[in-house]
RODRENVEX-526430 format. One record per residue: x, y, z of N, C-alpha, C in turn. Coordinates in steps of 0.02 Angstrom, whole numbers, plus 50000, padded with zeros to 5 digits. Atoms other than C-alpha are relative to their C-alpha. Last residue first. Layout:
<nodes>
XYZXYZXYZ;...
</nodes>
This chain:
<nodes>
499745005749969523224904750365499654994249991;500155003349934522814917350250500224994150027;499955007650011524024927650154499584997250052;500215004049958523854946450124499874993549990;500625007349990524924951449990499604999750031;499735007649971525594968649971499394995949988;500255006650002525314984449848500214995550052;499505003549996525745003249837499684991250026;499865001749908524595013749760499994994050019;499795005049968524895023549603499844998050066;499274997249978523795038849554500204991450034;499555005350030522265033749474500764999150033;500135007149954521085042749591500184993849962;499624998149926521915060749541499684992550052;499104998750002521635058149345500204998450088;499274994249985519675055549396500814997750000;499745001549958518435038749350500605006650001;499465005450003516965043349244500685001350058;500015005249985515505049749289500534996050000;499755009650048515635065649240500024996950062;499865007149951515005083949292500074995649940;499475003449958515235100449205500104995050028;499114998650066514365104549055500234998550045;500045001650045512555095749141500755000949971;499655007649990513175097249327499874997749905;499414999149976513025117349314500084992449961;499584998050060511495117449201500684997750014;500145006450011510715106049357500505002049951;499625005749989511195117849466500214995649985;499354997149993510655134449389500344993249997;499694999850093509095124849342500565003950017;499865007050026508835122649554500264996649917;499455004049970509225140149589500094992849982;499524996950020507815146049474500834996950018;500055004150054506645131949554500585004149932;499825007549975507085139649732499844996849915;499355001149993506875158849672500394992650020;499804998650062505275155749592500744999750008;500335007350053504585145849740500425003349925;499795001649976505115160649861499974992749952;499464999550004504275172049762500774995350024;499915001450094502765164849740500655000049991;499815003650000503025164449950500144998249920;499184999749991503135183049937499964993550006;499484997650053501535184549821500694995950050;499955005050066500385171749931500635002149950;499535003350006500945183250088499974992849942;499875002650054500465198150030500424995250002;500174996050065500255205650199500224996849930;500624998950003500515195650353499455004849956;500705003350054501735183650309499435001450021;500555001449968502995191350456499294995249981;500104994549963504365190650326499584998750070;500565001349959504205179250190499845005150048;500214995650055505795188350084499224997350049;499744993350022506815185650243499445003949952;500364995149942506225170050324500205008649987;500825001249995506435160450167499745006250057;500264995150081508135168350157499445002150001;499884994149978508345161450349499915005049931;500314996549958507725145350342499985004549977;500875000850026508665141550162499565001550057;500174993650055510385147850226499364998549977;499884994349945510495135750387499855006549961;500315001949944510005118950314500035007250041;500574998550038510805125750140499344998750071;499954992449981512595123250232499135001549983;500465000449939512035106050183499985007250051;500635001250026512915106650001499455001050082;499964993650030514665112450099499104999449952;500024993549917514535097550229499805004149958;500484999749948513915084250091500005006750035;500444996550013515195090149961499435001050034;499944992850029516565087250062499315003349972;499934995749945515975071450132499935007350002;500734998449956515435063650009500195003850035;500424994250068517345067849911499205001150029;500044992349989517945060950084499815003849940;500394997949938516935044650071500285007050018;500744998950011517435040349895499565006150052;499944994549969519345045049920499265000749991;499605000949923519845025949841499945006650032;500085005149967518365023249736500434999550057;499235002749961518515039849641499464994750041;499604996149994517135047449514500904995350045;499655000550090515955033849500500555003049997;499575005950011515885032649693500024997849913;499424998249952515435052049703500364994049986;499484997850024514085050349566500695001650053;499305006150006513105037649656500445003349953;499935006249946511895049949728500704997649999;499554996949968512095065749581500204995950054;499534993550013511065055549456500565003050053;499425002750074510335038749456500375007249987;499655008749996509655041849630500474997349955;499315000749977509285058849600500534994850026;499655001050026507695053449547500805002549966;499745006049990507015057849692500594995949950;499434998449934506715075549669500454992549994;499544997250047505525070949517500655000950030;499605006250021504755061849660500205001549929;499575004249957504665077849750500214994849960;499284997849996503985087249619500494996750027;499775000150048502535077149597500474999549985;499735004949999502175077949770500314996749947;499245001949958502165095649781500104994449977;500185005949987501405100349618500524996550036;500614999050009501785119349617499504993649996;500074998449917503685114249630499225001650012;500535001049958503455107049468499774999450086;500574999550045504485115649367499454994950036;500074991550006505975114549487499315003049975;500184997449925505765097549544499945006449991;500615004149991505895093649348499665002750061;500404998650028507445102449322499165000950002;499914993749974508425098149454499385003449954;499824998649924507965076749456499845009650019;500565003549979507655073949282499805003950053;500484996650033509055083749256499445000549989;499784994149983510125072249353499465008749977;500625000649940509155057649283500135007850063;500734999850023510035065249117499514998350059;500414993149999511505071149188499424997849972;499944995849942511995052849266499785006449999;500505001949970511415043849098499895003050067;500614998650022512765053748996499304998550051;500054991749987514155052049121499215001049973;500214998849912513815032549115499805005150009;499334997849968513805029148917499865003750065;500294993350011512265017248878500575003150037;499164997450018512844999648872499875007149993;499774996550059511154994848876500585001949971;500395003550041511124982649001500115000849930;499825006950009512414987949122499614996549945;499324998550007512065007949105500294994149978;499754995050063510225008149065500965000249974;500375005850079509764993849195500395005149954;499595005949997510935006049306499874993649952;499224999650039510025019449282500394995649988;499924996050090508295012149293500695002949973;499975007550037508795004149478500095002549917;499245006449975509475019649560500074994749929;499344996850035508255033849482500424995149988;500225000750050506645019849537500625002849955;500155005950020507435019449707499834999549937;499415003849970507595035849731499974994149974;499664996050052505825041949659500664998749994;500125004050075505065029049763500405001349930;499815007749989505945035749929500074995049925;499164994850012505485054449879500404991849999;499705000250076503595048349857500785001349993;500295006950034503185040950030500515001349926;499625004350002504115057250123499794993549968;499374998250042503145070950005500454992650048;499915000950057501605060750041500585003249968;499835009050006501865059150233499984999849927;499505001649981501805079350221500304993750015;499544996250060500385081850131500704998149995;500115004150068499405069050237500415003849959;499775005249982500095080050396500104995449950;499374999950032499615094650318500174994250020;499625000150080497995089350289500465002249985;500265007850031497775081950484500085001949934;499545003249974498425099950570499954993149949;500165004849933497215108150439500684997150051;500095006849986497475119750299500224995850075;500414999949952497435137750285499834992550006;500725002050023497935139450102499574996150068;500214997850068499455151950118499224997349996;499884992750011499905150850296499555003149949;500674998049924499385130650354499995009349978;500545001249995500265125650193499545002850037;500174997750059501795136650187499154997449979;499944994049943502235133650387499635002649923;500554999149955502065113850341499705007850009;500595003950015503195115050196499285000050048;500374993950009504495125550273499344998849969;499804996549924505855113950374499175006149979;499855004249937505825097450263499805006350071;500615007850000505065104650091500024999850083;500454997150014506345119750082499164996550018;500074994449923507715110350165499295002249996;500225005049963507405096249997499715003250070;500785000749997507195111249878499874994150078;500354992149970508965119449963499354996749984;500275001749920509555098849931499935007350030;500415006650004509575100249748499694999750094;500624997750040510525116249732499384998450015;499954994649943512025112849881499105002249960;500525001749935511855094649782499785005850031;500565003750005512125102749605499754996950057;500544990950028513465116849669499564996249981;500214994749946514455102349749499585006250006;500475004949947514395089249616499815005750076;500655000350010514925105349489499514996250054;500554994249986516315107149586499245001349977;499974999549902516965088749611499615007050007;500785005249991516605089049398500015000350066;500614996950040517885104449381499384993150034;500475003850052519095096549511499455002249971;499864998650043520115109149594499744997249948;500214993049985519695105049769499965003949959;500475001949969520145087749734499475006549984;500345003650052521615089649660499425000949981;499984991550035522095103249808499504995849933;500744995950000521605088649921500015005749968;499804994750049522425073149838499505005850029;500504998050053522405061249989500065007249979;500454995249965523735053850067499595002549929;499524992850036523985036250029499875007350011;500074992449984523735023650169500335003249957;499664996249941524205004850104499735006949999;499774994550037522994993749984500165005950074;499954995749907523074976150025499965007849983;499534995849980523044965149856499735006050075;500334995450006522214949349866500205006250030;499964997250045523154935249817499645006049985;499364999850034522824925649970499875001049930;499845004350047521264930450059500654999549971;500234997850097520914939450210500304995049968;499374998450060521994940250388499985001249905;499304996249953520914942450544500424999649921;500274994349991519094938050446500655002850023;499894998849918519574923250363500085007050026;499274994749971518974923150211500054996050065;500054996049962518064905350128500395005150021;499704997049948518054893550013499865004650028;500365000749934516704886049902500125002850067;500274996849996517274895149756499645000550066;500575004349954518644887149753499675006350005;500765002950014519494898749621499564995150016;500105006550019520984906449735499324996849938;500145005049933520984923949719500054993449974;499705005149981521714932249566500074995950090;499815005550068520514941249487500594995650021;500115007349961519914949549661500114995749949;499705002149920520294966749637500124992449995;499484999749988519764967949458500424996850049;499755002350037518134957649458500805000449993;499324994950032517614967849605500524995849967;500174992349948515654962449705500855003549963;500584996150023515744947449583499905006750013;499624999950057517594940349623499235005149961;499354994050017517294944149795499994999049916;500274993649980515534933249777500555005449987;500394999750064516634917649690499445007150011;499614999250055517884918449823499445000549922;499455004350057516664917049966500225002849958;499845002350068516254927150107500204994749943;500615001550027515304923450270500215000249930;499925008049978516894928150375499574993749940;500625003649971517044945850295500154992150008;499985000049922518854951850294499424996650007;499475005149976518914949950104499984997450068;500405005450018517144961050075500574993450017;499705004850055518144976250167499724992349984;499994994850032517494986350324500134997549913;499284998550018516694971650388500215006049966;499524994150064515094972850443500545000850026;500265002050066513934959550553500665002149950;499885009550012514454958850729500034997649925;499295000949966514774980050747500154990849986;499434998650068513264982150634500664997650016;499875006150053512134970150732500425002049960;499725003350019512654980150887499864994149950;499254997350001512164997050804500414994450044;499705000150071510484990650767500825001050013;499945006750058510124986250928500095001849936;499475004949970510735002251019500034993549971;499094997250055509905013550853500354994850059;499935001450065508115003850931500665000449981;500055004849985508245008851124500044993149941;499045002749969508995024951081499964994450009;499604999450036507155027150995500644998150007;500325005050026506295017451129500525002449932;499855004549965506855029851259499874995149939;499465000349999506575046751178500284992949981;499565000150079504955041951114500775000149999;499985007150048504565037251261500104998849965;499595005349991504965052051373500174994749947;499614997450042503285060951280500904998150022;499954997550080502395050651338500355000749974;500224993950020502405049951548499865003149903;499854992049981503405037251576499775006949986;499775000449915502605025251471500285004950007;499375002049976501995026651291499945000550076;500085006149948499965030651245500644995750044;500535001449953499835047751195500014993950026;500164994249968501605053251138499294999050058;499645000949934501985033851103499735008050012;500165007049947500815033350974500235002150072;500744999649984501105049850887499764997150048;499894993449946503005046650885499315001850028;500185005449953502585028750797500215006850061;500775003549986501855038350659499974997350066;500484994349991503155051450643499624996250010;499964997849939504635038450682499345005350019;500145004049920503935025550560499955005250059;500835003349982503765040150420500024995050054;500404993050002505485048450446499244999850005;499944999649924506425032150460499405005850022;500315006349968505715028450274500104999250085;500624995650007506585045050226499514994150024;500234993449949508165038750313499355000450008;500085003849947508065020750225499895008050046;500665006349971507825027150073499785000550037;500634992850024509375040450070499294997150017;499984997649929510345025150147499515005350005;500455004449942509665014049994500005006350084;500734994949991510215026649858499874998550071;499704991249982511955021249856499415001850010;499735001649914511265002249840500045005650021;500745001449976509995008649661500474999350111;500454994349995511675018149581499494998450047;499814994549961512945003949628499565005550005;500705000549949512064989349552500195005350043;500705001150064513154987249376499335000950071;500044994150017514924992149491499245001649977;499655001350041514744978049617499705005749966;500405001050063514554983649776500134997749931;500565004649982515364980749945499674999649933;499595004749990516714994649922499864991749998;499754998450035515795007849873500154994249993;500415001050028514435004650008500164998749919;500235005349997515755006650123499734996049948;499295001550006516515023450073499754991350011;499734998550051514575030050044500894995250002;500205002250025514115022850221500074999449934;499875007149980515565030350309499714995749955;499434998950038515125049150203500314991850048;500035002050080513275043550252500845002549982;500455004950027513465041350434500054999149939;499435003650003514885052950517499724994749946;499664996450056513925068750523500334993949964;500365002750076512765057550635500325002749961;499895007049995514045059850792499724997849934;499125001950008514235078550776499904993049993;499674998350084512455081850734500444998749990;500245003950047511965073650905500055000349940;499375005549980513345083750996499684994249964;499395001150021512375099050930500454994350002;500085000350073510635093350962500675000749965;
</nodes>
C-alpha cells in the first residue's frame, strides 16, 4: 500500500500541470474537475465490478480483482504513453488553428495555415520554448491566497475522509442499517459528488466567459457553495455531498488560475499538506467516538458539529483570502527561444 501511494502521489499534481496546459482558459474549471470525476466514477465500477469478480472471477475470486485491475491501468497507461504530449505543440494531431484556441497568447504567432501540422520532435515555428526557471518557493510559501487554498482544501477534504473512511461505520452504529442500505448510501454519496463537480466546473465558467463575471468573485462563491453548504447539510448526506461537489468552480481550478507555470507544484503542495486529513480525521473521529458504546448518537453529533465548524472556518478563510487571479511570483521573466520545424 505504501509503494502504491508513492507511485499515485504523482497523478493529479501531473494531471493539474497538464491539464493547464491543454486547455483553453473559458473551459478550465469543468476539464480540472474531470480527474476528480473520473476517480469517483472509478470508485463505483470498481465496487460493483469487485463484487462480481469476488464471487464469480477466476483464480479463486478474490485474485481477480487484483489481476484485471493491473490488467486495465496497463492498457490505459499504454494509450497515454502513445497518445499525450506534454505540450499541445509537440502533439502530432495538432493544428495551428487549435494551438491558437487552447492559448491565444502563446501561439499568436504561429503560422496561419490552419491546416498544418506539429511535428512532434521539434514543434512549431514561432512558438516560444520556455527554459527551466527555478521555482519561487519562499514566494510561494508566503502567498496569502496559496494559504488560504491550503487551509480550504485541508477543510474541504476532512468532510470528503469523513464520508470515504467513516460513513459506513456511522450508518451501521448509529441507525443499525443493513450491509445492502449502506451500500445504496454509499453509491449515492459517490453518484452525487461527480454531478456536483461537473455542474461547479461547467456553471462557473459559463458565468466567467459568458457573463464576464469577475473570476475571484465566482471562485468564492461556488467555493462557499461548496464549504458552507456541505457543512449545513451534513445531516442530509447526499445533499451535502453534492454541495461538496461544487468545488469544481471553486477551490479545483483555482491552482491553474493562480500560476500556469508552477501549476503542478502549487497542486502539489497543497494536495500533500490538505491530505494529511487522511490520517488526522480517522483518528479524532476515533477519539471523541471512542468504543461507541455509550452515547454514541451524542459523540458522533459531535463529530458532525466539529466537521461542519471546520468546514466554515475554511471557506471564511478562502472568502478574504483567496484569488483567482494570476500571482506577482508567476510573472517573473522567462527566458525565450524559437523552436523551428523542419
Amino acid at each position: 500500500r505504501v509503494v502504491l501511494g508513492a507511485f499515485q502521489s504523482v497523478l493529479f499534481p501531473a494531471c493539474y500541470a497538464l491539464v493547464a496546459k491543454w486547455t483553453p482558459e473559458h473551459e478550465r474549471s469543468v476539464v480540472l474537475s474531470l480527474p476528480l470525476i473520473g476517480g469517483n466514477i472509478g470508485t463505483i465500477v470498481t465496487s460493483a465490478l469487485t463484487g462480481y469478480l469476488t464471487e464469480e472471477g477466476f483464480a479463486g475470486g478474490w485474485p481477480s480483482v487484483f489481476y484485471v485491475s493491473a490488467i486495465m491501468t496497463s492498457v490505459l497507461m499504454l494509450i497515454w504513453i502513445v497518445l499525450v504530449q506534454s505540450e499541445p505543440h509537440h502533439h502530432r494531431w495538432m493544428t495551428h488553428n487549435e494551438l491558437k484556441i487552447i492559448n491565444p497568447v502563446r501561439y499568436a504567432n504561429i503560422n496561419n495555415n490552419v491546416n498544418s501540422k506539429t511535428t512532434a520532435s521539434n514543434g512549431i515555428a514561432g512558438v516560444p520554448a520556455k527554459q527551466r526557471t527555478s521555482v519561487p518557493w519562499l514566494k510561494i510559501f508566503t502567498s496569502l491566497p496559496v494559504l488560504s487554498l491550503i487551509v480550504v482544501k485541508f477543510t474541504i477534504n476532512w468532510i470528503s475522509i469523513m464520508f470515504l473512511l467513516k460513513l459506513p461505520s456511522y450508518l451501521k452504529v448509529v441507525f443499525n442499517y443493513s450491509a445492502e442500505q449502506n451500500g445504496f448510501i454509499n453509491a449515492g454519496v459517490n453518484v452525487t459528488v461527480p454531478i456536483g463537480l461537473f455542474i461547479g466546473g461547467y456553471v462557473s465558467d459559463y458565468l466567467i466567459s459568458k457573463k464576464h463575471y469577475d473570476k475571484t468573485l465566482i471562485r468564492k462563491i461556488f467555493q462557499s457553495l461548496a464549504t458552507f453548504g456541505s457543512a449545513a447539510c451534513l445531516a442530509v448526506i447526499p445533499l451535502g455531498v453534492f454541495l461538496y461537489g461544487l468545488r469544481g468552480g471553486g477551490d479545483v481550478p483555482v491552482d491553474a488560475d493562480m500560476t500556469l507555470q508552477y501549476v503542478g507544484t502549487v497542486f502539489a503542495i497543497a494536495n500533500s499538506i490538505a491530505f494529511t486529513c487522511g490520517i488526522i480525521t480517522p483518528l479524532v473521529i476515533g477519539v471523541i467516538v471512542g468504543d461507541g458504546t455509550e452515547h454514541v448518537r451524542r459523540q458522533w453529533a459531535y463529530v458532525f458539529y466539529m466537521s461542519a465548524a471546520l468546514n466554515v472556518f475554511g471557506g471564511l478563510v478562502f472568502v478574504v483570502f483567496g484569488s483567482a487571479k494570476q500571482q506577482e511570483w508567476d510573472k517573473q521573466p522567462v527566458r525565450h527561444s524559437i523552436e523551428l520545424s523542419q
